[in-house]
N, C-alpha and C positions, 0 to 999 in steps of 0.2 A: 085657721090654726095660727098661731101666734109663732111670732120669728123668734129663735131661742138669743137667748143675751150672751154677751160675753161672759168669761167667769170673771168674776167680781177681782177688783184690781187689775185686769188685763184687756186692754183697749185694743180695737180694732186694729191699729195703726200695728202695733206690737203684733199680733195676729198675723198682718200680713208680711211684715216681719222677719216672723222665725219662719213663717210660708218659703218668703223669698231665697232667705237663707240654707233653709233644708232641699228647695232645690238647684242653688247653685252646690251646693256640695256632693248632690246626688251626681249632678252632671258630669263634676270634674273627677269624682270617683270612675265614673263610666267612662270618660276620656284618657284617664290614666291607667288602667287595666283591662279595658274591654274594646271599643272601639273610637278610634279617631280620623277625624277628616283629616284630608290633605292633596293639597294643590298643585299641579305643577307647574314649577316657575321657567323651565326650557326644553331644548330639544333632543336633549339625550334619550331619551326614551321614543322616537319617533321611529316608524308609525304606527306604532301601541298606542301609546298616551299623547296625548298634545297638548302644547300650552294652553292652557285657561280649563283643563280636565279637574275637575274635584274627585276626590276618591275617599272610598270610607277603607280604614285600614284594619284587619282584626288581630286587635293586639294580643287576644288572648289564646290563638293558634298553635303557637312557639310556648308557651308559659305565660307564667308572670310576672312582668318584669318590672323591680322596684325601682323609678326612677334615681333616687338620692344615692341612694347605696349602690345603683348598678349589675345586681345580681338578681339573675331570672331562677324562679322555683316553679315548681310543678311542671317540664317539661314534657305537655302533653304528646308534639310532634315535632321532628326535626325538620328546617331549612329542605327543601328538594329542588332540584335543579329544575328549570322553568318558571320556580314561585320568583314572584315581583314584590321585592319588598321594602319596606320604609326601616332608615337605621340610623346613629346618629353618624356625622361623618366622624372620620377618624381625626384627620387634618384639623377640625374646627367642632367640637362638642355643642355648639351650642347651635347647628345647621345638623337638617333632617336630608338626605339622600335619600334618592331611589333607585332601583336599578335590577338587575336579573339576576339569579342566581345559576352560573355556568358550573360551578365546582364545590363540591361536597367534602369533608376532609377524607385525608386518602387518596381522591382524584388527582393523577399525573397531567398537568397540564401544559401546554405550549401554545402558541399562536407561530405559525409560518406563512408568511405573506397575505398577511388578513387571517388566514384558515384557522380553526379553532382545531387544536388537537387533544385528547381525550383520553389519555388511558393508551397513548400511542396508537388510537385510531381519529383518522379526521372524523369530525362534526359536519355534516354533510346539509345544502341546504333544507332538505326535508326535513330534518331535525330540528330544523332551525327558522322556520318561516316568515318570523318576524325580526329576523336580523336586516340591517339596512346596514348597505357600501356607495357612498357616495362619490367618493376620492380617491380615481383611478391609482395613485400612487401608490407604490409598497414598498418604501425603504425607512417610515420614521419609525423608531426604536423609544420607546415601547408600543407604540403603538398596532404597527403591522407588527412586530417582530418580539418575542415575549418569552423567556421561561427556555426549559423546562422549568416548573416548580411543584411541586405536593403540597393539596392544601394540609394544614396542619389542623390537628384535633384542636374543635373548638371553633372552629372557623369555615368559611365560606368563601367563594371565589364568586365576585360581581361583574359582570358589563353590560353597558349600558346598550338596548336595539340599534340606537341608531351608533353603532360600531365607529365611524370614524368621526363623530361628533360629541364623544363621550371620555369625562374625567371619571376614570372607575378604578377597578383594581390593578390595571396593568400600571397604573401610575404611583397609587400609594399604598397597595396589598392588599392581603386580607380585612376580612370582616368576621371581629371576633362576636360570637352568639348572643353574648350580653349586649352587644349594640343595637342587636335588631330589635327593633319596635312591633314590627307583626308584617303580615302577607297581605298587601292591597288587593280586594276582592271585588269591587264594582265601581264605576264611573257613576254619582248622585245628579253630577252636574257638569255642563260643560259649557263655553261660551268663547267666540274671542275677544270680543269687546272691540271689533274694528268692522268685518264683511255680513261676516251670519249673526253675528252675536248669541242667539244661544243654538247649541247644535243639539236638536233635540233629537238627531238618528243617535247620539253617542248617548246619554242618558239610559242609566239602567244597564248598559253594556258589562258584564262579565269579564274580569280580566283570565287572561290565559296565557 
């Protein structure tokens, strides 16, 4: 059988071309509304994530969210306390955070000597298993010591697992809905680049 030709005036080169073309724009499509990688660069999230963790993030969980303009439509589900998610930071738009979601709007919140309080009841460690206290200490403000405050509609209350090694909300507030990017959902890849280099028990790991 005879190889078919190109169509007359359109060369190979052009062929692969608009090939290449139509999928980088497939791709960034899918990156921009669906799912996207993402890396983590330190230890705030320890010991959930660890540095050199890659994560796919599902941006399309929360809605969809138009980068340029900043307004999410179709919000299929709301932010729930537990979900780990990727948002822009407040402080700096052009850096991606990550971190917990402790507080839902309406949630009365406090912190008292580390203690996470709730709705005027403490957050107790069973609730809480992947919290990390490093730093016997409990007198830095805000860090041990926080609030009252109610999140407000529209927003979400962040901290980060590893609790006394973390720039989250107690420092700069809330996280308003249009910031967030989506709920990180699995660990692709992991590595640290210095003892194990890649940590293949983490790979494929479910976050929770």
């Amino acid at each position: 059988m005879s190889r078919e030709k190109a169509a007359p005036g359109k060369s190979i080169a052009r062929e692969w071309a608009e090939a290449i073309i139509v999928a980088l724009l497939l791709a960034l499509f899918i990156r921009t509304f669906f799912v996207q990688a993402f890396k983590i660069p330190s230890g705030s999230m320890l010991p959930t994530l660890q540095i050199g963790d890659h994560l796919l993030v599902n941006k399309l969980l929360y809605g969809i969210r138009v980068p340029i303009v900043g307004k999410r439509y179709f919000d299929f589900f709301a932010p729930e306390r537990g979900d780990i998610i990727v948002f822009v930071f407040p402080e700096d738009p052009a850096k991606d955070f990550i971190k917990r979601v402790v507080g839902i709007p309406g949630d009365v919140l406090e912190i008292r000597e580390k203690k996470l309080f709730r709705n005027g009841q403490m957050v107790d460690d069973g609730d809480e298993p992947y919290a990390q206290y490093l730093d016997q200490s409990q007198n830095k403000v805000p860090r041990d010591n926080w609030g009252p405050e109610t999140v407000p509609e529209g927003n979400v209350f962040v901290l980060g697992d590893n609790r006394d090694r973390s720039y989250d909300s107690r420092f700069w507030g809330f996280v308003p809905f249009e910031n967030i990017k989506g709920k990180a959902v699995v660990i692709y890849w992991s590595w640290d680049g210095e003892e194990t280099w890649v940590r293949f028990n983490r790979i494929g790991n479910l976050l929770q």
